[in-house]
N, C-alpha and C positions, 0 to 999 in steps of 0.2 A: 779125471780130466787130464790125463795125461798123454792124451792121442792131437795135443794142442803143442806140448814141449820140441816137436820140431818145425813149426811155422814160427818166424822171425817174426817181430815185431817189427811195427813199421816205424819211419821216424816221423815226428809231425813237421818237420822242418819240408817234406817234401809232397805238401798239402796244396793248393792252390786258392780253396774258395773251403772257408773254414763259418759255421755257425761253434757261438759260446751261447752255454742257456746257464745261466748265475741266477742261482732260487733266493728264498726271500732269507732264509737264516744268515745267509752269506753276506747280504747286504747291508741288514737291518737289524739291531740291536732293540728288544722290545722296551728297553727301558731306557737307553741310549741314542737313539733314533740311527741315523746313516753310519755304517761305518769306513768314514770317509777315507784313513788311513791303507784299511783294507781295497779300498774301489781305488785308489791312489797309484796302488802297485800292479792291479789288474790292467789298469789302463796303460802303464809302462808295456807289459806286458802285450797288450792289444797293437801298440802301436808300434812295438817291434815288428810286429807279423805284417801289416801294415806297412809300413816304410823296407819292408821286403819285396812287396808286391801281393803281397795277399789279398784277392777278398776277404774281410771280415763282417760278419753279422752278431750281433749280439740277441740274445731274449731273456729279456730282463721281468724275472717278479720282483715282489717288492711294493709295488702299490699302495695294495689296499695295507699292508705292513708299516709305509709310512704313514698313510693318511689315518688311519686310524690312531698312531701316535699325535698327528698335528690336531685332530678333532677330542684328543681325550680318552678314547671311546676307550668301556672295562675289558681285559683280556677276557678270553675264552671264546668261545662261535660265537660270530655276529649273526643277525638274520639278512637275509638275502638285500635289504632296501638299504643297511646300513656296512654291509659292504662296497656296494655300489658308489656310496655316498663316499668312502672312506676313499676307492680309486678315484674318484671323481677327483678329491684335491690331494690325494698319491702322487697320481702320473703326472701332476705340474711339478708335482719338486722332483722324482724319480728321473725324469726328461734331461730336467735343470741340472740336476747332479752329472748323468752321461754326458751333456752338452759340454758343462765345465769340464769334467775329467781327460775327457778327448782332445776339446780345444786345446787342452794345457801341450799336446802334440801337435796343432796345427791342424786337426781331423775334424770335420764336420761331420757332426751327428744327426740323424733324420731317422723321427719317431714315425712308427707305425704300429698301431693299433686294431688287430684283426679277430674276427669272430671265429668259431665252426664253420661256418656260412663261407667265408671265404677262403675256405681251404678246401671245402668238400663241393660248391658248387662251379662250374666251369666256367662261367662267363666272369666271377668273381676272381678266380681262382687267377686267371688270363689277367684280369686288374691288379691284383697284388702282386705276382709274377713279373709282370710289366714294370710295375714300382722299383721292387727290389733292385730290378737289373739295372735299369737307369739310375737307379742313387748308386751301385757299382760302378756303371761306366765312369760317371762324376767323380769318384773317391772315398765318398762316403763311406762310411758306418751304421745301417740300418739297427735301428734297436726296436726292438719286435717284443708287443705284450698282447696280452688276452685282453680285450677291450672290456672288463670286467665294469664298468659303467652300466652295460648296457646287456650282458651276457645274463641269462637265467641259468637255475638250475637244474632245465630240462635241454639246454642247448652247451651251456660250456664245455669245455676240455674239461674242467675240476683240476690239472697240472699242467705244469707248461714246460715238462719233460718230452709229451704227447707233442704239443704243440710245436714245441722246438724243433721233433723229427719231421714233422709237418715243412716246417717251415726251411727246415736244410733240404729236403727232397723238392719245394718249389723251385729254389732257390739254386737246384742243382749244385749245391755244396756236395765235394768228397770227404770232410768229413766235419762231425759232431762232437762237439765235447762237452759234455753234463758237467759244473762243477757242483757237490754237492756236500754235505756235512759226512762222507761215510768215501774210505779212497778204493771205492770198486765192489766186486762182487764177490762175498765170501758163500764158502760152500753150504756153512749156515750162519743166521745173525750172531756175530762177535759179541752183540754185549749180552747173551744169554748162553754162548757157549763157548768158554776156552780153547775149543780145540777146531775153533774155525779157521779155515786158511783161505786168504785172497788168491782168484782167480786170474790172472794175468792175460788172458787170451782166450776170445770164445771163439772159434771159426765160424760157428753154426747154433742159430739158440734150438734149443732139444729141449723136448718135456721135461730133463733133469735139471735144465739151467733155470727153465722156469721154475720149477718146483724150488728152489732156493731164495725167489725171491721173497722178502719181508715184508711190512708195512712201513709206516710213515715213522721217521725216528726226531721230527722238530713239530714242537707248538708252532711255529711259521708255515711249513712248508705244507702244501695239499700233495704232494709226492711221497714216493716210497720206492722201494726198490722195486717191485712188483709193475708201477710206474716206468720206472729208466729201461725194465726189458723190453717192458708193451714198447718204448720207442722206438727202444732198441731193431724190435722185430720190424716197425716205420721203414728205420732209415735203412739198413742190410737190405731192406726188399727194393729198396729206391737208389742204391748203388753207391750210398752212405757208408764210411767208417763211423765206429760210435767209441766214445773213451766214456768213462765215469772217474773222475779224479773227484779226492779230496782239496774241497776250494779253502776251505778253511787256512790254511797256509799264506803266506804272502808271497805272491808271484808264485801262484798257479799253475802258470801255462810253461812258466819256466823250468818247473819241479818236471814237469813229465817231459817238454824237451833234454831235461837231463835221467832219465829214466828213471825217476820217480816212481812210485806205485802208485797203477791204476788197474781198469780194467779193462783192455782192446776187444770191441765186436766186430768181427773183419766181415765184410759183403765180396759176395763170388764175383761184384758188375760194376759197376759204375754207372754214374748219372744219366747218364745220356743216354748210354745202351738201355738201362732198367725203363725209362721211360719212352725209350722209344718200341720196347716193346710191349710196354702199357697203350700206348697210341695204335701198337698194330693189332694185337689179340683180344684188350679189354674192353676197348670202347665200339657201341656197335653205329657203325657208320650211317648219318640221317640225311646223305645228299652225295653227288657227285659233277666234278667239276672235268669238263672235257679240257685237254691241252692241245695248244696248237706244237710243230715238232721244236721251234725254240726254245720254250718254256720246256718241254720235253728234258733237252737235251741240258739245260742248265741248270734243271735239278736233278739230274743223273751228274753233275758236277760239283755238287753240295752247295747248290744255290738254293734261296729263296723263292717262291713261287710270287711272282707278280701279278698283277690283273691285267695287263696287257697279253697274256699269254695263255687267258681261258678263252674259249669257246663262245660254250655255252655252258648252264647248270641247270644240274634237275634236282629236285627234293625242294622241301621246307626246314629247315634247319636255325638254329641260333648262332648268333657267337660264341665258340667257345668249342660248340659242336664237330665231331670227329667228321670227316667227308674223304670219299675215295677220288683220287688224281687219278685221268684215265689218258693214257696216251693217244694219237693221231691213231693208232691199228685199234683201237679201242680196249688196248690189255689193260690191266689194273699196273700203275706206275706205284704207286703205293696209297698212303692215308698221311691225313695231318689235322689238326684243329685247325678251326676256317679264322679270321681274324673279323668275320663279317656276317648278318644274318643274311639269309636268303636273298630278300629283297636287296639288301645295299648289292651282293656280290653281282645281281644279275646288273644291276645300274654301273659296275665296273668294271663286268666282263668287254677285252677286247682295246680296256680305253687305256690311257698314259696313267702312271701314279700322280703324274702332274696335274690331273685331272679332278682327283678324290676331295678335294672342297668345292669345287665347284659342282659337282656331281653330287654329293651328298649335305653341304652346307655347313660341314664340319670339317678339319685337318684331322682324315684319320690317319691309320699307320700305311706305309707304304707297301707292305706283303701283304699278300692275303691271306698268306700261310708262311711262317716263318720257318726256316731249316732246322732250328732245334725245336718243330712242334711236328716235324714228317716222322714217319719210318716207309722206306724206300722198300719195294719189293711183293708183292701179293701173296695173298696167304691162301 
Protein backbone atom coordinates (compact mmCIF):
# COMPACT_ATOMS: atom_id res chain seq x y z
CA UNK A 1 0.00 0.00 0.00
CA UNK A 2 2.53 2.31 -0.50
CA UNK A 3 1.74 3.80 -4.04
CA UNK A 4 -0.84 5.88 -1.60
CA UNK A 5 2.39 7.61 0.58
CA UNK A 6 2.49 10.45 -1.85
CA UNK A 7 -1.22 11.70 -2.15
CA UNK A 8 -1.67 14.24 0.84
CA UNK A 9 -4.37 13.87 3.00
CA UNK A 10 -6.96 16.17 2.90
CA UNK A 11 -8.14 18.28 5.87
CA UNK A 12 -11.72 17.96 6.97
CA UNK A 13 -11.84 21.55 7.87
CA UNK A 14 -12.16 22.16 4.19
CA UNK A 15 -15.51 20.12 3.74
CA UNK A 16 -18.67 21.76 3.01
CA UNK A 17 -21.69 19.32 3.37
CA UNK A 18 -20.27 16.67 5.78
CA UNK A 19 -22.63 13.20 6.75
CA UNK A 20 -21.51 11.46 10.46
CA UNK A 21 -23.00 7.70 10.64
CA UNK A 22 -22.30 7.03 14.90
CA UNK A 23 -23.32 3.09 15.14
CA UNK A 24 -24.98 1.69 18.05
CA UNK A 25 -21.72 0.44 20.35
CA UNK A 26 -20.84 4.18 20.20
CA UNK A 27 -24.04 5.35 21.62
CA UNK A 28 -25.27 2.87 23.74
CA UNK A 29 -24.03 1.04 26.64
CA UNK A 30 -25.97 -2.47 26.95
CA UNK A 31 -26.09 -2.36 30.55
CA UNK A 32 -25.81 1.29 30.92
CA UNK A 33 -28.34 2.58 28.36
CA UNK A 34 -27.22 6.27 26.52
CA UNK A 35 -23.89 7.26 26.89
CA UNK A 36 -24.74 10.61 27.43
CA UNK A 37 -21.28 12.03 28.32
CA UNK A 38 -19.91 10.58 25.15
CA UNK A 39 -22.90 12.01 22.71
CA UNK A 40 -22.14 15.26 24.89
CA UNK A 41 -18.88 15.86 23.31
CA UNK A 42 -19.77 14.70 19.76
CA UNK A 43 -22.45 17.25 19.67
CA UNK A 44 -19.58 20.01 20.70
CA UNK A 45 -18.00 18.64 18.07
CA UNK A 46 -21.04 18.71 15.50
CA UNK A 47 -21.73 22.16 16.35
CA UNK A 48 -18.32 23.44 15.81
CA UNK A 49 -18.63 22.28 11.97
CA UNK A 50 -22.00 23.83 12.08
CA UNK A 51 -21.41 27.37 13.37
CA UNK A 52 -18.62 27.20 10.67
CA UNK A 53 -21.04 26.94 8.08
CA UNK A 54 -21.07 23.39 7.47
CA UNK A 55 -23.91 21.18 6.27
CA UNK A 56 -24.15 18.70 8.76
CA UNK A 57 -26.09 15.34 8.77
CA UNK A 58 -25.99 12.82 11.17
CA UNK A 59 -27.18 8.73 10.80
CA UNK A 60 -27.70 7.68 14.03
CA UNK A 61 -28.22 3.68 15.14
CA UNK A 62 -28.98 3.05 18.33
CA UNK A 63 -32.65 2.41 18.32
CA UNK A 64 -33.44 -0.85 18.59
CA UNK A 65 -30.13 -0.75 21.20
CA UNK A 66 -32.02 1.52 23.27
CA UNK A 67 -35.50 0.35 23.15
CA UNK A 68 -34.64 -2.85 23.89
CA UNK A 69 -32.89 -1.72 27.17
CA UNK A 70 -36.24 0.41 28.07
CA UNK A 71 -38.44 -2.94 27.21
CA UNK A 72 -36.18 -5.27 29.24
CA UNK A 73 -35.77 -7.49 26.45
CA UNK A 74 -32.68 -10.76 26.98
CA UNK A 75 -29.30 -9.86 25.08
CA UNK A 76 -28.46 -11.93 22.18
CA UNK A 77 -30.72 -11.88 18.54
CA UNK A 78 -34.02 -10.67 18.73
CA UNK A 79 -36.55 -12.02 16.17
CA UNK A 80 -37.59 -9.71 13.61
CA UNK A 81 -41.32 -8.58 15.34
CA UNK A 82 -39.41 -7.89 18.66
CA UNK A 83 -36.86 -5.79 17.14
CA UNK A 84 -39.23 -3.66 15.47
CA UNK A 85 -41.06 -3.31 18.72
CA UNK A 86 -37.81 -2.41 20.50
CA UNK A 87 -37.19 0.63 17.47
CA UNK A 88 -40.55 1.50 17.85
CA UNK A 89 -39.87 3.09 21.47
CA UNK A 90 -35.96 3.38 20.57
CA UNK A 91 -36.32 6.13 18.18
CA UNK A 92 -38.54 8.20 20.78
CA UNK A 93 -35.77 8.47 23.26
CA UNK A 94 -32.73 8.13 20.40
CA UNK A 95 -34.54 11.54 18.61
CA UNK A 96 -35.03 13.10 22.26
CA UNK A 97 -31.45 12.46 22.96
CA UNK A 98 -30.15 14.34 19.36
CA UNK A 99 -32.83 16.99 20.07
CA UNK A 100 -31.52 17.74 23.47
CA UNK A 101 -27.88 17.39 22.60
CA UNK A 102 -27.92 19.96 19.59
CA UNK A 103 -30.27 22.18 21.20
CA UNK A 104 -27.83 22.56 24.03
CA UNK A 105 -26.07 24.59 20.69
CA UNK A 106 -29.03 26.39 19.50
CA UNK A 107 -29.30 23.62 16.42
CA UNK A 108 -32.53 22.14 15.60
CA UNK A 109 -32.60 18.73 14.93
CA UNK A 110 -35.12 17.01 12.28
CA UNK A 111 -35.64 13.25 12.43
CA UNK A 112 -35.93 11.30 9.44
CA UNK A 113 -36.63 7.91 9.12
CA UNK A 114 -35.98 6.13 5.57
CA UNK A 115 -36.38 2.66 4.23
CA UNK A 116 -34.38 0.77 0.85
CA UNK A 117 -37.31 1.99 -0.85
CA UNK A 118 -36.46 5.39 -0.46
CA UNK A 119 -33.14 5.36 -1.61
CA UNK A 120 -33.33 3.03 -4.52
CA UNK A 121 -36.72 4.16 -5.95
CA UNK A 122 -36.85 7.61 -7.89
CA UNK A 123 -40.00 9.19 -7.05
CA UNK A 124 -39.05 8.42 -3.23
CA UNK A 125 -35.74 8.97 -3.73
CA UNK A 126 -36.72 12.95 -5.24
CA UNK A 127 -38.99 13.02 -1.60
CA UNK A 128 -36.13 12.45 0.80
CA UNK A 129 -33.68 14.52 -1.39
CA UNK A 130 -36.10 17.28 -1.27
CA UNK A 131 -36.38 16.83 2.74
CA UNK A 132 -32.82 16.86 3.43
CA UNK A 133 -32.06 19.88 1.42
CA UNK A 134 -34.66 22.09 2.94
CA UNK A 135 -33.99 21.02 6.54
CA UNK A 136 -30.22 22.39 5.14
CA UNK A 137 -31.52 25.44 3.74
CA UNK A 138 -33.17 26.09 7.41
CA UNK A 139 -30.01 25.13 9.53
CA UNK A 140 -30.96 22.20 10.56
CA UNK A 141 -29.40 18.82 11.54
CA UNK A 142 -30.99 15.94 9.61
CA UNK A 143 -30.62 12.81 11.79
CA UNK A 144 -31.23 9.98 9.41
CA UNK A 145 -32.17 5.99 10.71
CA UNK A 146 -33.22 2.81 9.02
CA UNK A 147 -36.92 3.04 9.85
CA UNK A 148 -36.35 -0.41 11.40
CA UNK A 149 -40.19 -0.41 12.67
CA UNK A 150 -41.27 -1.27 9.65
CA UNK A 151 -38.10 -2.56 7.69
CA UNK A 152 -37.97 -6.72 7.02
CA UNK A 153 -35.36 -8.86 6.62
CA UNK A 154 -35.88 -9.18 2.98
CA UNK A 155 -35.78 -5.35 2.27
CA UNK A 156 -33.41 -3.68 4.92
CA UNK A 157 -29.89 -2.25 4.63
CA UNK A 158 -28.98 -5.04 7.84
CA UNK A 159 -26.12 -1.61 8.40
CA UNK A 160 -26.37 1.82 8.33
CA UNK A 161 -22.67 2.11 7.29
CA UNK A 162 -24.51 1.19 3.52
CA UNK A 163 -27.12 3.51 4.43
CA UNK A 164 -25.09 6.32 5.39
CA UNK A 165 -23.24 6.15 1.90
CA UNK A 166 -26.73 6.29 0.63
CA UNK A 167 -27.60 8.91 2.35
CA UNK A 168 -24.28 11.34 1.72
CA UNK A 169 -24.65 10.60 -2.14
CA UNK A 170 -28.60 11.92 -1.98
CA UNK A 171 -27.67 14.43 0.03
CA UNK A 172 -24.66 15.36 -2.32
CA UNK A 173 -22.29 15.54 0.78
CA UNK A 174 -18.39 15.68 -0.14
CA UNK A 175 -17.66 13.89 2.52
CA UNK A 176 -18.41 10.72 5.01
CA UNK A 177 -17.29 9.93 8.29
CA UNK A 178 -17.98 6.29 9.87
CA UNK A 179 -17.32 6.66 13.49
CA UNK A 180 -16.79 3.27 14.57
CA UNK A 181 -15.27 0.95 17.49
CA UNK A 182 -12.09 0.10 15.30
CA UNK A 183 -9.78 3.71 13.97
CA UNK A 184 -9.69 2.67 10.19
CA UNK A 185 -8.60 -0.04 7.99
CA UNK A 186 -5.74 -2.51 8.96
CA UNK A 187 -4.06 -4.63 6.53
CA UNK A 188 -5.46 -7.55 8.64
CA UNK A 189 -7.80 -7.78 11.78
CA UNK A 190 -5.47 -6.34 14.75
CA UNK A 191 -6.98 -8.32 17.33
CA UNK A 192 -5.91 -11.58 15.67
CA UNK A 193 -2.77 -10.41 14.22
CA UNK A 194 0.17 -8.36 15.74
CA UNK A 195 1.53 -7.48 12.90
CA UNK A 196 -1.22 -5.52 11.45
CA UNK A 197 -0.80 -1.92 10.30
CA UNK A 198 -3.46 0.76 9.74
CA UNK A 199 -4.06 2.11 6.39
CA UNK A 200 -4.07 5.70 6.27
CA UNK A 201 -5.13 6.45 2.55
CA UNK A 202 -6.92 4.43 -0.06
CA UNK A 203 -7.00 6.32 -3.34
CA UNK A 204 -8.97 3.56 -5.05
CA UNK A 205 -10.66 0.36 -3.36
CA UNK A 206 -8.97 -2.81 -5.26
CA UNK A 207 -9.61 -6.40 -4.83
CA UNK A 208 -6.73 -6.21 -2.17
CA UNK A 209 -8.38 -3.51 0.03
CA UNK A 210 -11.43 -5.59 0.00
CA UNK A 211 -9.90 -8.72 0.61
CA UNK A 212 -8.83 -7.03 4.22
CA UNK A 213 -12.03 -6.47 5.19
CA UNK A 214 -13.21 -8.35 8.56
CA UNK A 215 -16.52 -9.03 10.16
CA UNK A 216 -18.60 -7.43 12.80
CA UNK A 217 -16.31 -6.88 15.96
CA UNK A 218 -19.51 -5.39 18.52
CA UNK A 219 -22.65 -7.44 19.99
CA UNK A 220 -24.46 -3.93 18.98
CA UNK A 221 -23.35 -3.21 15.84
CA UNK A 222 -24.96 -5.19 12.36
CA UNK A 223 -21.51 -3.61 10.62
CA UNK A 224 -18.12 -4.86 10.09
CA UNK A 225 -15.41 -3.71 8.13
CA UNK A 226 -16.42 -5.66 5.08
CA UNK A 227 -19.59 -3.22 5.60
CA UNK A 228 -17.72 0.40 5.83
CA UNK A 229 -15.86 -0.81 2.14
CA UNK A 230 -19.18 -1.89 0.58
CA UNK A 231 -19.94 1.99 1.47
CA UNK A 232 -17.04 2.92 0.96
CA UNK A 233 -17.17 1.67 -2.76
CA UNK A 234 -21.32 3.88 -2.35
CA UNK A 235 -19.78 7.07 -1.72
CA UNK A 236 -16.18 7.15 -3.97
CA UNK A 237 -18.66 6.18 -6.79
CA UNK A 238 -20.96 9.19 -5.91
CA UNK A 239 -18.18 11.85 -5.51
CA UNK A 240 -17.95 11.18 -1.75
CA UNK A 241 -14.72 11.20 0.64
CA UNK A 242 -15.16 8.42 3.17
CA UNK A 243 -13.02 8.40 6.76
CA UNK A 244 -13.47 5.44 9.28
CA UNK A 245 -12.34 6.90 12.51
CA UNK A 246 -12.27 5.39 15.87
CA UNK A 247 -15.48 7.19 17.70
CA UNK A 248 -14.77 5.54 20.76
CA UNK A 249 -12.71 8.56 21.97
CA UNK A 250 -14.27 11.91 23.06
CA UNK A 251 -14.47 14.31 20.48
CA UNK A 252 -14.11 12.42 17.48
CA UNK A 253 -14.30 14.74 15.00
CA UNK A 254 -11.79 16.70 16.74
CA UNK A 255 -9.09 13.81 16.96
CA UNK A 256 -8.93 13.42 13.07
CA UNK A 257 -9.25 17.32 12.50
CA UNK A 258 -5.94 17.15 14.38
CA UNK A 259 -4.62 14.27 12.48
CA UNK A 260 -5.59 11.62 14.43
CA UNK A 261 -5.62 8.05 12.94
CA UNK A 262 -7.93 7.04 10.61
CA UNK A 263 -8.64 5.84 7.35
CA UNK A 264 -9.15 8.29 4.04
CA UNK A 265 -11.10 6.79 0.92
CA UNK A 266 -10.52 9.56 -1.67
CA UNK A 267 -13.11 9.73 -4.88
CA UNK A 268 -11.49 10.72 -8.42
CA UNK A 269 -15.24 13.40 -8.74
CA UNK A 270 -17.35 14.97 -6.68
CA UNK A 271 -21.06 15.19 -6.12
CA UNK A 272 -22.43 16.88 -8.69
CA UNK A 273 -20.27 15.83 -11.45
CA UNK A 274 -20.72 11.78 -10.17
CA UNK A 275 -24.34 12.28 -10.44
CA UNK A 276 -24.66 14.19 -13.18
CA UNK A 277 -23.21 11.69 -14.92
CA UNK A 278 -25.39 8.97 -13.44
CA UNK A 279 -28.35 11.22 -14.93
CA UNK A 280 -26.58 11.37 -18.43
CA UNK A 281 -25.40 7.57 -19.03
CA UNK A 282 -27.46 5.45 -16.39
CA UNK A 283 -30.83 6.34 -16.49
CA UNK A 284 -32.58 5.42 -19.90
CA UNK A 285 -34.73 8.35 -20.69
CA UNK A 286 -38.83 7.69 -20.68
CA UNK A 287 -40.09 11.20 -22.45
CA UNK A 288 -38.96 14.25 -23.99
CA UNK A 289 -39.60 17.78 -23.34
CA UNK A 290 -39.46 20.38 -26.46
CA UNK A 291 -37.72 24.03 -25.36
CA UNK A 292 -38.76 27.14 -26.54
CA UNK A 293 -35.03 29.35 -27.31
CA UNK A 294 -35.50 31.21 -23.69
CA UNK A 295 -35.54 28.20 -21.60
CA UNK A 296 -32.94 27.13 -24.20
CA UNK A 297 -30.65 29.74 -23.39
CA UNK A 298 -31.06 29.76 -19.56
CA UNK A 299 -30.18 26.42 -19.03
CA UNK A 300 -27.15 26.70 -21.09
CA UNK A 301 -26.57 29.51 -18.16
CA UNK A 302 -27.11 27.04 -15.20
CA UNK A 303 -30.43 27.76 -14.76
CA UNK A 304 -33.46 25.67 -13.76
CA UNK A 305 -35.71 24.49 -16.33
CA UNK A 306 -39.26 26.15 -15.90
CA UNK A 307 -42.64 25.06 -17.35
CA UNK A 308 -43.08 28.15 -19.02
CA UNK A 309 -40.50 27.39 -21.43
CA UNK A 310 -41.67 23.84 -22.72
CA UNK A 311 -43.26 23.22 -25.76
CA UNK A 312 -44.63 20.41 -25.88
CA UNK A 313 -43.92 16.75 -24.43
CA UNK A 314 -43.87 13.43 -25.74
CA UNK A 315 -43.69 9.94 -23.78
CA UNK A 316 -45.33 8.69 -20.58
CA UNK A 317 -43.19 8.99 -17.74
CA UNK A 318 -43.26 9.43 -13.84
CA UNK A 319 -41.89 11.75 -11.39
CA UNK A 320 -38.83 11.14 -10.82
CA UNK A 321 -38.24 9.90 -14.26
CA UNK A 322 -35.07 10.77 -16.39
CA UNK A 323 -36.51 12.92 -19.79
CA UNK A 324 -34.35 14.27 -22.67
CA UNK A 325 -34.41 18.58 -23.01
CA UNK A 326 -34.48 19.17 -26.71
CA UNK A 327 -33.79 22.47 -28.09
CA UNK A 328 -35.73 25.07 -30.79
CA UNK A 329 -33.28 23.00 -33.79
CA UNK A 330 -34.40 20.08 -32.18
CA UNK A 331 -30.80 18.83 -30.96
CA UNK A 332 -30.55 17.01 -27.72
CA UNK A 333 -29.84 20.13 -24.87
CA UNK A 334 -29.12 17.49 -22.53
CA UNK A 335 -31.38 14.99 -19.75
CA UNK A 336 -32.65 15.69 -16.20
CA UNK A 337 -35.25 14.11 -13.83
CA UNK A 338 -38.66 15.56 -14.54
CA UNK A 339 -40.26 17.02 -11.12
CA UNK A 340 -43.75 16.02 -12.75
CA UNK A 341 -45.56 13.00 -14.22
CA UNK A 342 -46.60 13.12 -17.78
CA UNK A 343 -49.74 14.25 -17.33
CA UNK A 344 -49.24 17.16 -14.67
CA UNK A 345 -46.02 18.47 -17.20
CA UNK A 346 -48.41 18.49 -20.23
CA UNK A 347 -51.14 20.73 -17.93
CA UNK A 348 -47.85 23.08 -17.27
CA UNK A 349 -46.26 23.08 -20.50
CA UNK A 350 -46.19 26.84 -21.77
CA UNK A 351 -47.99 28.23 -18.57
CA UNK A 352 -46.41 30.63 -15.48
CA UNK A 353 -45.03 28.81 -12.19
CA UNK A 354 -47.66 31.06 -10.99
CA UNK A 355 -49.95 29.04 -12.29
CA UNK A 356 -49.00 25.32 -10.74
CA UNK A 357 -51.85 25.27 -7.98
CA UNK A 358 -54.27 26.46 -9.86
CA UNK A 359 -53.49 24.04 -12.75
CA UNK A 360 -53.01 21.08 -10.63
CA UNK A 361 -54.92 21.90 -7.24
CA UNK A 362 -51.80 21.56 -5.36
CA UNK A 363 -48.50 24.13 -4.60
CA UNK A 364 -45.98 21.96 -6.41
CA UNK A 365 -42.38 23.01 -6.91
CA UNK A 366 -41.68 25.67 -9.26
CA UNK A 367 -38.94 23.68 -11.86
CA UNK A 368 -39.88 21.09 -13.56
CA UNK A 369 -36.40 20.12 -13.60
CA UNK A 370 -34.14 21.55 -11.21
CA UNK A 371 -30.31 22.30 -12.16
CA UNK A 372 -28.78 19.96 -9.93
CA UNK A 373 -30.97 17.07 -11.39
CA UNK A 374 -29.71 18.05 -15.49
CA UNK A 375 -26.46 16.88 -17.13
CA UNK A 376 -26.19 19.43 -20.12
CA UNK A 377 -24.83 18.02 -23.34
CA UNK A 378 -25.91 14.84 -25.66
CA UNK A 379 -24.58 11.69 -25.53
Amino acid sequence: MNASSDIKRPDIANFRRVVVKVGSSLLVDPVKGLKAEWLDALGHDLAAMHHRGVDVLVVSSGAIAMGRGVLNLPRGPLKLEESQAAAAVGQIALSRAWAEVLGRHGITAGQILVTLGDTEERQRYLNARATLGRLLEMKAVPVVNENDTVATNEIRYGDNDRLAARVATMAGADLLVLLSDIDGLYTAPPQSDPRATLIPLVPRITAEIEAMAGGAASELSRGGMRTKVEAAKIATAGGTHMIIADGRVMNPLQRIAAEGPCTWFLTGSNPVSARKTWIAGALEPKGTLFLDEGATQAIRSGKSLLSAGVKRIEGVFERGDAVVMRAPDGGELGRGLIGYDSTEAALLAGRSSRDIETLLGYEGRAELIHRDDMALGAL
